[in-house]
C-alpha positions as CSV (number, residue, x, y, z in Angstrom):
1,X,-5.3,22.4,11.4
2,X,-2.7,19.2,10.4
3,X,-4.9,16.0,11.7
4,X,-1.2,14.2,11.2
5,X,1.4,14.6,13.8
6,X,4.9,12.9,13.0
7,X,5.6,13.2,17.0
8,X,2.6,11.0,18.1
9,X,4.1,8.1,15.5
10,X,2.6,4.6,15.7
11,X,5.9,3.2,14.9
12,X,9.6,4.1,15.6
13,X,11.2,5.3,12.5
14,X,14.9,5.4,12.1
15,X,14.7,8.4,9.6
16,X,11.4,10.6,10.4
17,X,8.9,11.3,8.4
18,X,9.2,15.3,8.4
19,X,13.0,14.8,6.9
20,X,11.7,12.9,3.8
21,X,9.2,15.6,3.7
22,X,11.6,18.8,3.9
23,X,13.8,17.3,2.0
24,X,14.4,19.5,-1.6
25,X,13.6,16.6,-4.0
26,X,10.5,15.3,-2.3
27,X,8.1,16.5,-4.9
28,X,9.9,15.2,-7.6
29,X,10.7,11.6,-5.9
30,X,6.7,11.6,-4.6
31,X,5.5,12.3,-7.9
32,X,7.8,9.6,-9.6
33,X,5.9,7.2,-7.0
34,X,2.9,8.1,-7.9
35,X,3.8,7.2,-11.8
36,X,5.5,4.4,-10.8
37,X,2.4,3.2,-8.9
38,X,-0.3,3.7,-11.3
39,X,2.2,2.1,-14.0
40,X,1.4,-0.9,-12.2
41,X,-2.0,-0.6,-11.5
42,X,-3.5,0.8,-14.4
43,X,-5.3,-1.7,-16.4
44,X,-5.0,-3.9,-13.5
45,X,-8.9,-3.8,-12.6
46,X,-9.5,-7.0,-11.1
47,X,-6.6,-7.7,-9.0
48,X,-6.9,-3.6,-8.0
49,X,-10.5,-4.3,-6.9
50,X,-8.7,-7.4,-4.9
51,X,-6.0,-5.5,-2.5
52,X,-7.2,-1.7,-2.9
53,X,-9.0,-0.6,0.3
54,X,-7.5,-0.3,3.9
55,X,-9.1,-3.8,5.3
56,X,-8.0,-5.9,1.9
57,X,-4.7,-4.2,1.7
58,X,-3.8,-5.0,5.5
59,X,-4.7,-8.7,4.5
60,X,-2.7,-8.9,1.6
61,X,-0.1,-7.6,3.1
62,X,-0.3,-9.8,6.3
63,X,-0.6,-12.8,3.8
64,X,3.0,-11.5,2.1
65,X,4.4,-10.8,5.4
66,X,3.3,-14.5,7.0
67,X,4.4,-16.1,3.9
68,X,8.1,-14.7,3.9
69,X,8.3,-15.3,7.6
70,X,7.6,-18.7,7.5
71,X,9.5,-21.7,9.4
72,X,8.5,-25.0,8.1
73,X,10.4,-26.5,11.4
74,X,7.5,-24.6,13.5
75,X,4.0,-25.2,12.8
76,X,3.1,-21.8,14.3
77,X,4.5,-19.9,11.8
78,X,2.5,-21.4,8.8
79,X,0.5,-19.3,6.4
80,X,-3.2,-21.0,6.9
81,X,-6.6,-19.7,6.4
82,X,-6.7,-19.6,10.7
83,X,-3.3,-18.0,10.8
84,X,-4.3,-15.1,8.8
85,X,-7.6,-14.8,10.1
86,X,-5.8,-14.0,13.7
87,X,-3.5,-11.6,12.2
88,X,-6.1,-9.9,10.3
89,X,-8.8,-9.9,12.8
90,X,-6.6,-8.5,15.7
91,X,-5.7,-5.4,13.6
92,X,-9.7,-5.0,13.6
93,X,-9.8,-4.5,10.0
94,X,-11.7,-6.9,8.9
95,X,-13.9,-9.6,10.4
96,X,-13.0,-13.6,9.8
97,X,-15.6,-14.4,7.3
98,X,-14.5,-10.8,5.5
99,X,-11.0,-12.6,5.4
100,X,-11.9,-15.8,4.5
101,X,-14.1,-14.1,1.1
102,X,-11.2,-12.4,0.5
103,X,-8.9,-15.4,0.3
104,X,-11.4,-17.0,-1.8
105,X,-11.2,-14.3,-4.2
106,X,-7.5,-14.6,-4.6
107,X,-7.5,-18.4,-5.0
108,X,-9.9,-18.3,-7.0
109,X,-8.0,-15.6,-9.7
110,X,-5.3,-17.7,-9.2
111,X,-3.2,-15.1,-7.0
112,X,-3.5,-17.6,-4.3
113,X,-3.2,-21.5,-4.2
114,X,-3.7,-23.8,-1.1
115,X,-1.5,-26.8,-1.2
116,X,-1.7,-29.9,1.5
117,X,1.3,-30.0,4.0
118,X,3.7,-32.4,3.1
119,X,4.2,-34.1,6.9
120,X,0.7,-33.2,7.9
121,X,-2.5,-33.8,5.5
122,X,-5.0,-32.1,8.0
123,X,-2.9,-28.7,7.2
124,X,-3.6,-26.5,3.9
125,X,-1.4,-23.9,3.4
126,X,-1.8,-20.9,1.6
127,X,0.9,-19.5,-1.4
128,X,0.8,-16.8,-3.0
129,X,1.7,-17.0,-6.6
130,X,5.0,-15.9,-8.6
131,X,2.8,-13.3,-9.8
132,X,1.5,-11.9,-6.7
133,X,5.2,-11.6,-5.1
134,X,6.5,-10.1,-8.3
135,X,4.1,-7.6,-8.3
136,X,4.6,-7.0,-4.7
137,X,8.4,-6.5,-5.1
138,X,7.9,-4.1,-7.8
139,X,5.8,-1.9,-5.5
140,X,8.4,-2.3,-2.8
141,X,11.1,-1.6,-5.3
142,X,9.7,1.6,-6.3
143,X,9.4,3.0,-3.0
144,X,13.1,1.7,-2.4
145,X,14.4,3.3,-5.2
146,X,12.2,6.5,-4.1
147,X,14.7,6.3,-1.2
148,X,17.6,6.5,-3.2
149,X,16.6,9.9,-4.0
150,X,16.8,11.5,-0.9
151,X,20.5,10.1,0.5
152,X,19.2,9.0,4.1
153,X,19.1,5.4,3.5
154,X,21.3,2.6,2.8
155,X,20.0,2.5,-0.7
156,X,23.0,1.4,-2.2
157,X,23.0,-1.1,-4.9
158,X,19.6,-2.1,-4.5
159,X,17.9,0.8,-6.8
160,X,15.1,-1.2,-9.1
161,X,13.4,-4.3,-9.0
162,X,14.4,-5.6,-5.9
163,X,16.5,-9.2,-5.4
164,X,13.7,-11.9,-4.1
165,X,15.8,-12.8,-0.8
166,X,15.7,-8.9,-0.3
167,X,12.2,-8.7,-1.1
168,X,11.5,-12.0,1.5
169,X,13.9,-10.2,3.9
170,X,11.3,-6.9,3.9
171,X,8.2,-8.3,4.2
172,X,9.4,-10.5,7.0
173,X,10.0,-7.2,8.7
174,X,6.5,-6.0,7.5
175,X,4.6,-8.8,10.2
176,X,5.1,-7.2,13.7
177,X,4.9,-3.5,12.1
178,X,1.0,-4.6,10.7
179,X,-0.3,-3.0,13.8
180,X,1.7,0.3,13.7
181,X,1.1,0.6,9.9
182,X,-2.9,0.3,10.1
183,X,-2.7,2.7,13.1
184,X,-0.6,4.8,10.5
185,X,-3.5,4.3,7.5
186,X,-6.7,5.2,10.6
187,X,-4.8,8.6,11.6
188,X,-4.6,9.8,7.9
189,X,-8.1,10.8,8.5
190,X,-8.2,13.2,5.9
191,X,-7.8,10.2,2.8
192,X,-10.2,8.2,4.9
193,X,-12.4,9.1,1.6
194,X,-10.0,7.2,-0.4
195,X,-8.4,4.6,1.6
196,X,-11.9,3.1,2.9
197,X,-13.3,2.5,-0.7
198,X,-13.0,0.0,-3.3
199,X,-10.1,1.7,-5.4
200,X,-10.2,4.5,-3.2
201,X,-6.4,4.5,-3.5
202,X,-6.3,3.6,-7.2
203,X,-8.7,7.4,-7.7
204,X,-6.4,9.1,-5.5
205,X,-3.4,8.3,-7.0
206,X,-4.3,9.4,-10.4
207,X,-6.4,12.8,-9.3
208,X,-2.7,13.3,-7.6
209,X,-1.1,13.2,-11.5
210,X,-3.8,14.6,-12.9
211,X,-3.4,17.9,-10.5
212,X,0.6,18.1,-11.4
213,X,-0.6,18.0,-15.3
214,X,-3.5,19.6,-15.7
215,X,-3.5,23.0,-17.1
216,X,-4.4,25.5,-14.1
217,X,-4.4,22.4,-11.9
218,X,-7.8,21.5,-13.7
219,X,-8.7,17.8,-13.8
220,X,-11.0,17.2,-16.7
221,X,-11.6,13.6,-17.4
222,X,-14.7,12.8,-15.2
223,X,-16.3,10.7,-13.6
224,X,-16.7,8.4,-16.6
225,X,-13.2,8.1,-17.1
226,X,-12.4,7.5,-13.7
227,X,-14.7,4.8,-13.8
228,X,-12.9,3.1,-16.8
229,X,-9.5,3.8,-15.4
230,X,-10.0,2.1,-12.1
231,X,-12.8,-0.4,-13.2
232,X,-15.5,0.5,-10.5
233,X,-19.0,2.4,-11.7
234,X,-19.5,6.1,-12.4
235,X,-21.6,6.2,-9.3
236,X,-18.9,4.6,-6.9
237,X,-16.2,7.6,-8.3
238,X,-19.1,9.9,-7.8
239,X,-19.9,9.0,-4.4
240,X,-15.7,9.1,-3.2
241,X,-15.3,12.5,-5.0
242,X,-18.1,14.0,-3.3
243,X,-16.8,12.8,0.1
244,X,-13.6,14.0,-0.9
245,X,-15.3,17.3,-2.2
246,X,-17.1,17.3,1.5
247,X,-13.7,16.9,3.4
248,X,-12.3,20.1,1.6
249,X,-9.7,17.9,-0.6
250,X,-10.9,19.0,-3.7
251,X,-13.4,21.1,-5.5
252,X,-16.0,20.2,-8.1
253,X,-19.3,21.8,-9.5
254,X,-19.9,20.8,-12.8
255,X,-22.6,17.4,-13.5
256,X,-20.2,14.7,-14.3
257,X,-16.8,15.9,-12.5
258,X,-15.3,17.5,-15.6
259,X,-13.5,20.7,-13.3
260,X,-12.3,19.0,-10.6
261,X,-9.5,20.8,-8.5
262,X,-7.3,19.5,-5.5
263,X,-7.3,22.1,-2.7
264,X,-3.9,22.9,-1.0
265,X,-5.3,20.4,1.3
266,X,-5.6,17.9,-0.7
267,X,-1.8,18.0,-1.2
268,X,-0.8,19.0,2.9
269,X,-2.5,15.4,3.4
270,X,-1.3,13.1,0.6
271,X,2.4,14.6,1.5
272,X,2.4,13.4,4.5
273,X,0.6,10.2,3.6
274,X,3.7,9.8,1.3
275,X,6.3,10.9,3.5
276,X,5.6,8.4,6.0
277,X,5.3,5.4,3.1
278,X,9.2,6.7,3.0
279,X,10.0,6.5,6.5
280,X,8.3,2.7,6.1
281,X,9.9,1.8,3.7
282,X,13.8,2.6,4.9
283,X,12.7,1.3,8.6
284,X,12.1,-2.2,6.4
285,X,15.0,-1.9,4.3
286,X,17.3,-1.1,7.2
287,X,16.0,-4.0,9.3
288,X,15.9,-6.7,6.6
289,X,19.4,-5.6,5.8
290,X,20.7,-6.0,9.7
291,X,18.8,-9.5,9.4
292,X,20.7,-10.1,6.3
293,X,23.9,-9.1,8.4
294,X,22.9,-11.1,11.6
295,X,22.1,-14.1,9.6
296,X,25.7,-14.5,7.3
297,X,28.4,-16.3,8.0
298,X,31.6,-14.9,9.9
C-alpha cells in the first residue's frame, strides 16, 4: 500500500506532485539530482554530519530562511539564538538545548558567526557564512534547474547556479512553509530509516546511484565503503541498512553488505520523496518571483 498520498498535501502546491512524477523525463531529471547532490556532498563529511538528519536539516534551513527574511528596521525579525530556537522548537523537531548544540557546532566550524548588533549591544545575531549560502544556492539551483526539465515552471533564465537576490528571494519564501515541509519529511514514513539518522540522507542518496549502476541492480561496495563515503562508522551504515532491510527497501544477506539490492519499494518511495522536492521547489520559485514582481518599480 502507498503510505504517501499527494491529495492529503501538507502544503498547497501550484504544480502537484503526481505531474512531476508522470511526467516522461522524471527519471532522468531525478537521477541527475541525485548526482548533482552527492557532487556536493561527497567528501563533505563534517559539514554533512552538521545538516544531514530531519531535526538538523529543519534548523539549518530555518536559520537560511530567518536570515533572508530579515528586517533590520524590526527587531522581530532578527536571526538570534532565541529566534531560532522558537522556530525550531515549534516544528517539534528538536528541543532548545538540541538547537542551541547545533548552533554551536556551526559557529564553531566557522559556517556560522555571531556578531553584536550595531544599535543594540545586548543583541547577538547570528550569520551564516558566504560559504554556507553558496552551498545552499547550489542545492537550490540544482533542483531549479531540475525544473527546467519538465516545462511546468517559470524556469526561464535562471537554469544553474542561482543569482543571490533569487536565492534570498526563495528562502524568504522557505520560513512560513517550515511547518508544511517537516509535515512533508514525517509522512515519508517509508525513508524514516534514512531521514532520522546521522547521514541517513547522504546513504540514501548514493544506494539510489548505486541501484541505476550496478550491474543487475547489485550494490557491492559495503558497509565499509559507505562508511568512508559518508564519514560515519561501519556500525552506524549497518544499523540504517538493516532498518531499511526491515522496512522492505532493500535486500541484503551477505556479512558486510556486499549484495545489497533496492526493492521496487525502495524506488515507489524515494519517487515520490523526489517528486514533491519538485513541487517545493517551483511553489518557491514562483513565489519569490511574484515577490520579485510585487516589490519593483512601476
Amino acid at each position: 500500500m502507498d503510505q504517501v498520498s499527494f491529495v492529503d498535501s501538507a502544503l498547497v502546491f501550484q504544480v502537484p506532485p503526481f505531474e512531476f512524477l508522470n511526467a516522461p523525463g522524471f527519471a532522468a531529471a531525478r537521477d541527475r539530482l541525485i548526482a548533482g547532490k552527492l557532487a556536493l556532498y561527497e567528501g563533505n563529511h563534517l559539514f554533512n554530519r552538521l545538516i544531514l538528519e530531519e531535526g538538523r536539516f529543519l534548523c539549518y534551513l530555518a536559520a537560511l530562511s530567518l536570515h533572508a527574511g530579515q528586517d533590520m528596521a524590526q527587531s522581530s525579525t532578527w536571526l538570534t539564538l532565541g529566534r531560532l530556537q522558537r522556530e525550531v522548537t515549534e516544528l517539534g523537531v528538536a528541543s532548545r538545548n538540541r538547537v542551541e548544540a547545533q548552533v554551536s557546532c556551526l559557529r564553531k566550524y566557522g559556517f556560522l558567526t555571531q556578531q553584536t548588533h550595531a544599535s543594540d549591544r545586548r543583541v547577538r545575531l547570528l550569520v551564516p557564512s558566504a560559504a554556507l549560502l553558496a552551498r545552499d544556492a547550489g542545492i537550490l539551483g540544482l533542483l531549479v534547474s531540475g525544473l527546467s526539465e519538465f516545462g511546468l515552471s517559470p524556469t526561464d533564465g535562471h537554469k544553474g547556479p542561482l543569482a543571490p537576490d533569487l536565492h534570498r528571494a526563495m528562502r524568504r519564501a522557505t520560513l512560513p512553509h517550515l511547518p508544511g515541509l517537516s509535515r512533508i519529511i514525517r509522512r515519508h514514513l517509508p525513508l524514516a530509516p534514512f531521514f532520522a539518522h546521522d547521514c541517513g540522507y547522504m546513504i540514501l542518496l548514493i544506494l539510489l546511484r548505486g541501484g541505476r549502476e550496478g550491474r543487475d541492480g547489485l550494490i557491492g561496495s559495503g558497509y565499509q565503503r559507505l562508511a568512508m563515503q559518508t564519514g560515519v562508522s561501519r556500525t552506524h551504515v549497518r544499523r540504517i541498512i538493516e532498518a531499511a532491510r526491515d522496512a522492505g527497501l532493500l535486500t541484503a544477506a551477505t556479512r558486510g553488505g556486499h549484495d545489497i539490492r533496492l526493492t521496487a519499494n525502495m524506488w515507489h518511495a524515494a519517487d515520490r520523496w523526489f517528486a514533491d522536492m519538485f513541487a517545493l521547489t517551483d511553489l518557491l520559485l514562483r513565489e519569490a518571483l511574484a515577490a520579485g514582481r510585487a516589490g519593483a518599480p512601476a
